[in-house]
C-alpha positions as CSV (number, residue, x, y, z in Angstrom):
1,X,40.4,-28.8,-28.5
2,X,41.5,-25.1,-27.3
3,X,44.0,-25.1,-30.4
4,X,41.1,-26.0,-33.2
5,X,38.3,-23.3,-31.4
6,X,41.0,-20.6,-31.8
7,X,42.0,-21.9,-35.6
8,X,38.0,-22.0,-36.2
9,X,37.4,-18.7,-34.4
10,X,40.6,-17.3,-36.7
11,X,39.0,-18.3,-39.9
12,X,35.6,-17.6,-39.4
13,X,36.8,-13.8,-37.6
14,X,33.5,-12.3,-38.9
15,X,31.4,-15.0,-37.8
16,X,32.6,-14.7,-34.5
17,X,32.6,-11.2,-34.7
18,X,28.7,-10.7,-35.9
19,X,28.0,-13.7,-33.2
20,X,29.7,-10.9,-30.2
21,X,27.3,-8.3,-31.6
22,X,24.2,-9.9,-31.8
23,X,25.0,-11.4,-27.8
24,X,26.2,-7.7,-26.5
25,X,22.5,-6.4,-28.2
26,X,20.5,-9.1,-26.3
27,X,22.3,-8.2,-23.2
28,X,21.9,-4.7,-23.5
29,X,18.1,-5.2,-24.3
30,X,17.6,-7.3,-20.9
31,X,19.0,-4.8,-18.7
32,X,17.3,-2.5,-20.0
33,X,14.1,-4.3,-19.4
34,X,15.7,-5.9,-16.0
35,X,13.6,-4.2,-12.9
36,X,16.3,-3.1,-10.7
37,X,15.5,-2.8,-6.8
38,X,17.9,-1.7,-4.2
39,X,16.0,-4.1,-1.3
40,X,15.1,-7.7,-3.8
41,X,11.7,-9.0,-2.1
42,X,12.7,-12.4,-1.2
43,X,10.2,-12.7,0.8
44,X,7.9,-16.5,-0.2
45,X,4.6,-16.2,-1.9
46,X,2.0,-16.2,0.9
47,X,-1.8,-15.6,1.9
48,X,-2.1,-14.7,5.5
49,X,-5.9,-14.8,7.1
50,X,-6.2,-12.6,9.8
51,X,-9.5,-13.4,12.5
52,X,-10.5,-10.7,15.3
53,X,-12.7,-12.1,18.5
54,X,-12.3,-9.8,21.2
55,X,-14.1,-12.4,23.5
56,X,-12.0,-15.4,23.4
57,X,-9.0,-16.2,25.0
58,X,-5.4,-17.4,22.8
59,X,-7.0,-20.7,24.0
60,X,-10.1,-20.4,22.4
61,X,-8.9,-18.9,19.5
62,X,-6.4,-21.9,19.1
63,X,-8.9,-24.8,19.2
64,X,-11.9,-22.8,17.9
65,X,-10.8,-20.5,15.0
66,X,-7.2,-21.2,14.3
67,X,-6.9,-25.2,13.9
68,X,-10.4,-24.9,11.7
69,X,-8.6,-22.5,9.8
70,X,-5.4,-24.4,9.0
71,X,-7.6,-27.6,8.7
72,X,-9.6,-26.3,5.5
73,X,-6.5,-25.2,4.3
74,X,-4.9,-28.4,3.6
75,X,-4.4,-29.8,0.2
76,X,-4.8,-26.7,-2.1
77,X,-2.5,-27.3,-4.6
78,X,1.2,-25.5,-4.6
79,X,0.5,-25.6,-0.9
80,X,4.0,-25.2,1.1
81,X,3.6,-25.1,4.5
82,X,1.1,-23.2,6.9
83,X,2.2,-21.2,10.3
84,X,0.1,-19.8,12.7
85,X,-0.3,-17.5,15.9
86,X,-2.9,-17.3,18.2
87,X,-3.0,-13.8,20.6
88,X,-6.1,-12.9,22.8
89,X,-8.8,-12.0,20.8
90,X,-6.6,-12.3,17.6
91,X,-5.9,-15.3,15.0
92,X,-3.0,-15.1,12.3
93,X,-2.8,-18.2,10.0
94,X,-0.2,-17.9,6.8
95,X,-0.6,-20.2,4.4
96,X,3.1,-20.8,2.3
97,X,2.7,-21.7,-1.2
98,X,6.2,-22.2,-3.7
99,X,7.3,-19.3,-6.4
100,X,5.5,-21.1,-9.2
101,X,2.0,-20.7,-7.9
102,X,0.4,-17.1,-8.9
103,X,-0.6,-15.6,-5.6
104,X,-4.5,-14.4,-7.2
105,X,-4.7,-18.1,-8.2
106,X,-3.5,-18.9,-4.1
107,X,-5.6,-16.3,-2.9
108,X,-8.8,-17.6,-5.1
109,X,-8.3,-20.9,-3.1
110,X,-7.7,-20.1,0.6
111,X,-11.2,-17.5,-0.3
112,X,-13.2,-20.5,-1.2
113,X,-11.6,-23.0,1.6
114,X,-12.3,-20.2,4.0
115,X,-16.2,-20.3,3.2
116,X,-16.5,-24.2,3.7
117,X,-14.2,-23.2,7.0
118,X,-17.1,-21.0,8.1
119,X,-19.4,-23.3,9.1
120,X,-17.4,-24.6,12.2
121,X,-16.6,-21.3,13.2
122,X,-18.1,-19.4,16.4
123,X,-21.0,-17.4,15.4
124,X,-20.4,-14.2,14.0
125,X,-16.7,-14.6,13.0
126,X,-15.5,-13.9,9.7
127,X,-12.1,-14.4,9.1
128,X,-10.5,-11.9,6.5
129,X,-7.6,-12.3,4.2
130,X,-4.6,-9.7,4.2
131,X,-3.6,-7.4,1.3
132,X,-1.4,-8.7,-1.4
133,X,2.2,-7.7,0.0
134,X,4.8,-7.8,2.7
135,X,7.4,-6.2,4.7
136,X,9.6,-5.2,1.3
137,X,6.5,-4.7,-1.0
138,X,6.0,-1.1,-2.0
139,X,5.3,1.6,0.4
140,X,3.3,4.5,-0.7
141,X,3.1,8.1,0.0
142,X,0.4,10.6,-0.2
143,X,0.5,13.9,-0.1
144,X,-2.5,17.0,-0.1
145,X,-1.9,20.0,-0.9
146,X,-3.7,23.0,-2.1
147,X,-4.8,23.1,-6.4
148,X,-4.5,26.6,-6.2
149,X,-1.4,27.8,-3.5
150,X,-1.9,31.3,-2.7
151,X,-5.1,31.8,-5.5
152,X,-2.0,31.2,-8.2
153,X,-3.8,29.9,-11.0
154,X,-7.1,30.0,-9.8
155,X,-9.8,31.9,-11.3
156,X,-10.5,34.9,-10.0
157,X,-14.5,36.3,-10.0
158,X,-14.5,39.2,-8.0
159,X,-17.2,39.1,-5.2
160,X,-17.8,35.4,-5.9
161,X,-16.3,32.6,-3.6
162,X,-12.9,31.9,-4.0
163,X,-10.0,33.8,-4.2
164,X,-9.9,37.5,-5.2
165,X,-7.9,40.0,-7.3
166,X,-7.0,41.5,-3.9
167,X,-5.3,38.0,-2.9
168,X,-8.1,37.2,-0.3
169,X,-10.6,34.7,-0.4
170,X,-14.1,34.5,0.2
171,X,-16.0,32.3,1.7
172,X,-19.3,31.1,0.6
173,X,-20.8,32.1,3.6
174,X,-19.9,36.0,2.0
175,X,-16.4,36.1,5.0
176,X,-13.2,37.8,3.5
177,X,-10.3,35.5,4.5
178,X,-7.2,38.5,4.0
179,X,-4.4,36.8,6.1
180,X,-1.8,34.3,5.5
181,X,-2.9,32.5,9.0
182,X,-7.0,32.7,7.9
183,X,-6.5,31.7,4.4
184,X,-4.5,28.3,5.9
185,X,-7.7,27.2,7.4
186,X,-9.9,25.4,5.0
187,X,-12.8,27.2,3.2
188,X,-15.4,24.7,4.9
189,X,-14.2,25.5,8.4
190,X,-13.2,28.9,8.0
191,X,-16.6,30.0,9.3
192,X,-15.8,28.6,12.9
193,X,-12.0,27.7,13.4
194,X,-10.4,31.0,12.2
195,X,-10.5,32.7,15.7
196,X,-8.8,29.3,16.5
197,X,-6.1,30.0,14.3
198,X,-5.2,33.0,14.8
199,X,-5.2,32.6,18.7
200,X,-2.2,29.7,18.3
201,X,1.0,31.4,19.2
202,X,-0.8,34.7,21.1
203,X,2.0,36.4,22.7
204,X,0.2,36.9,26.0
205,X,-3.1,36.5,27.9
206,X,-5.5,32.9,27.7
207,X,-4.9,30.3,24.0
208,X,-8.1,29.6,23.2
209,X,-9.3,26.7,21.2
210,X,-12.7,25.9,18.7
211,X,-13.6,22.9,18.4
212,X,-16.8,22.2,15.5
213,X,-18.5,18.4,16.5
């Protein structure tokens, strides 16, 4: 067998050759496409409903929130398995499903068992469901900073609010904010908090502090 595949692939060298190329291009397309991660999310597809009752015992949340809960959610389809924890005022149920169910069309059901699951509820509970992700999902970041650091950029109207050709910055209630310490208090607050900021790190004598309710 071995002896004819290398005769055939000795023959036909340019068919074999053409047949390499057109393999390496589909590869190198795919990784290109292929989302690379450096933690894979293994983690199941899941929908966890999270309950708060501040006046009922892990008991009470047990037999009165928790097994209703888990009850309704019995026979959706791609259902898994369901898991549960019951704290003192608090209710966790997550409900399993396999890889081949969408998690919208997962979280479409548990939404609609969880109205029918209302009705035998205590009074003025409302069980909620969590946010689509989990411990490896995507974290994100924010940041604020300033549009305009030091007035760079910014457009400049002498003896109207907002920064001025000077490098201060004036207020719109007509204050001229001419330190580095004043002009890192925001415009809005500037009014009240600026003796505030300029009291932190006083060499001597009492730190005072401004507090606007």
């Amino acid at each position: 067998m071995f002896d004819r595949l290398i005769d055939l692939s000795v023959r036909f060298r340019w068919g074999v050759l053409v047949a390499v190329l057109a393999i390496s291009a589909v590869g190198v397309f795919n990784v290109l496409r292929l989302p690379i991660d450096a933690v894979p999310d293994i983690t199941n597809k899941q929908v966890q409903i999270n309950t708060v009752a501040s006046s009922l015992s892990p008991t009470e949340m047990e037999t009165r929130v928790t097994f209703p809960i888990e009850t309704a959610l019995a026979g959706i389809p791609g259902l898994e398995s369901t898991r549960s924890i019951s704290r003192n005022g608090f209710s966790q149920v997550t409900a399993v499903f396999t890889e081949q169910t969408d998690v919208y069309f997962a979280r479409q059901q548990v939404s609609e068992r969880l109205v029918q699951a209302g009705e035998s509820l205590p009074a003025g509970i409302e069980p909620s469901m969590g946010p689509v992700s989990t411990g490896l999902g995507e974290v994100l970041m924010w940041t604020v900073a300033y549009e305009h650091p030091e007035g760079k950029g910014a457009k400049v109207v002498d003896g109207q609010p907002g920064w001025q050709s000077d490098g201060s910055f004036l207020t719109a209630e007509r204050e001229r904010l001419d330190t580095p310490i004043a002009r890192a208090v925001p415009p809005d607050r500037a009014g009240l908090d600026r003796a505030a900021a300029a009291s932190v790190g006083s060499g001597r004598g009492r730190c005072r502090q401004h507090r606007r309710l």
